[in-house]
N, C-alpha and C positions, 0 to 999 in steps of 0.2 A: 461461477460463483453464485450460489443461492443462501446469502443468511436473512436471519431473519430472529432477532431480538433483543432484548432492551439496552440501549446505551446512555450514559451519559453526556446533551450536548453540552458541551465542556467550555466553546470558545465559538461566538461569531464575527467573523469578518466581514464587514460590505464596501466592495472598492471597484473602482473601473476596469474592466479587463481591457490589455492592450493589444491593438491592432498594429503591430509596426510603429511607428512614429505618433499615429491617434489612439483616441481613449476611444474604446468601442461599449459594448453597453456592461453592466451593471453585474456584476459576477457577485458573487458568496461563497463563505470556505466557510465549514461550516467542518468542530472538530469534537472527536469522539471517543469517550472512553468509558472502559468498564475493567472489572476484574472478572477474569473468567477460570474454567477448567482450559487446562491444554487442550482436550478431545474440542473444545469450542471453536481453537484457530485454523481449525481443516478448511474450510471454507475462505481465508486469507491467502493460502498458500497454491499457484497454479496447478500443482501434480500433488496426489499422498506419498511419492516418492520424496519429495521436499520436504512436506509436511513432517514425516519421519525422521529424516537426519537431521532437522533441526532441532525437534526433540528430543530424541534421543542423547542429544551432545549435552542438552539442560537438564533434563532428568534420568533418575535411574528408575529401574522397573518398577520401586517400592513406591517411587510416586515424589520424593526426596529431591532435592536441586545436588546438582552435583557439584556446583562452588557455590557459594553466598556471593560472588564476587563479581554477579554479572551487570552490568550496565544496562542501557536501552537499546536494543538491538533492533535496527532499521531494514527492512523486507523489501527489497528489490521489486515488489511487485503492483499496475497500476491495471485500472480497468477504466476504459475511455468514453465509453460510453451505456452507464447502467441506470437502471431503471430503481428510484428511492421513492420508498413509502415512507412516513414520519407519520406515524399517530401517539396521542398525550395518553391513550389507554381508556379515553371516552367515548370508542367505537370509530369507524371508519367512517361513518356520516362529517369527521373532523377533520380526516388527514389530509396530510399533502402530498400530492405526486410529483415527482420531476421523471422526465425521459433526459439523458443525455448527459447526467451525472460520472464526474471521474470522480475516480475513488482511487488515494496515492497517500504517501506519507505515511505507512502502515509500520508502526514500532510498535516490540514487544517487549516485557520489563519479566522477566522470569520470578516467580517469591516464593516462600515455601507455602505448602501447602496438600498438596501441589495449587498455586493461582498463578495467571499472567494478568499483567495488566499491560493491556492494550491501548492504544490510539490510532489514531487515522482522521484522513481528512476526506469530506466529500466537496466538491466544488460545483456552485451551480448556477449557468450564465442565463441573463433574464428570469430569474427564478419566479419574481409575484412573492406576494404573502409574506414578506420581510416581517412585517408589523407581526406575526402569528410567529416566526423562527424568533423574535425578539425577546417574546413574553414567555415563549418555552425555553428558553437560555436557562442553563443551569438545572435544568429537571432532567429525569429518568422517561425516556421517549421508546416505544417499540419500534423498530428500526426494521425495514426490511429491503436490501438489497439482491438484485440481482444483475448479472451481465457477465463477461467472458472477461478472463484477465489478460492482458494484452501479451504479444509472446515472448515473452526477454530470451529465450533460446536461443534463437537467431545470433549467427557471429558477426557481430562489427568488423568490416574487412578496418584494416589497419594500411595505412600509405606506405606505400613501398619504398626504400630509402635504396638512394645510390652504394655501392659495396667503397670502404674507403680505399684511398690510393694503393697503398702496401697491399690489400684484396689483388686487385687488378692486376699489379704486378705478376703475384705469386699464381696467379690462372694459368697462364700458358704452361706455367712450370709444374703445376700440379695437373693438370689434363696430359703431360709426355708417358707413353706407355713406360713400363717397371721392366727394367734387364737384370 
């Protein structure tokens, strides 16, 4: 994932991140939105393979939403540990960096136009510079993310279940050869 521009910070959170049973230090959610082109959400989506069928179910070639009737569609996909730039557009002598940043929570609003409007959340523990993410609340920020999205492919094995009784029965009787 490499994006890189302007979002809306939409919503800040500052709360104690949990350790188990203790409060460990000082997290931020910090939330994001914009309205975009589709070609925009490539970089949300782990593969262009994804990136594709998902649009394509939304829009038709002409660029057209293919129902008016779509809701907010939630995007299975998180990145654990990325690298966030935040600048107010006053030059990089101002931004902020964080290493370490997840980035999760990623819904898309399909509208005509063709636009999506976008959210997501970036989270960020020990962050600094609260008082600067404060004052920027609510403004149009140049945004630039980078890091790997984590792999959701992988199959969750699933807990093997005992076969029920009437199963067990019917085994012997279904393993006797066929005359």
């Amino acid at each position: 994932m490499k994006l890189k521009r302007s979002f809306t910070l939409a919503h800040i959170n500052v709360r104690k991140q949990k350790a188990g049973k203790d409060l460990g230090p000082t997290a931020v959610d910090l939330k994001w939105q914009a309205e975009v082109h589709p070609q925009d959400l490539k970089d949300f989506f782990p593969t262009e393979a994804s990136y594709e069928s998902v649009i394509k179910r939304l829009f038709l070639e002409t660029g057209e939403l293919v129902c008016s009737d779509f809701k907010k569609i939630e995007l299975h996909t998180q990145c654990l540990s990325a690298n966030l730039t935040i600048t107010n557009g006053s030059g990089m002598s101002d931004a902020l960096k964080y290493k370490g940043a997840t980035v999760d929570k990623v819904r898309i609003e399909p509208k005509a136009g063709p636009v999506v409007g976008i959210t997501f959340r970036t989270t960020l523990v020990d962050p600094g510079n609260i008082d600067r993410l404060t004052e920027w609340n609510q403004q149009d920020l140049d945004v630039t993310i980078s890091g790997k999205w984590a792999d959701k492919d992988k199959q969750q094995s699933l807990p093997v279940q005992p076969p029920p009784e009437e199963l067990e029965e019917m085994l012997p009787r279904l393993q006797e050869p066929v005359h």
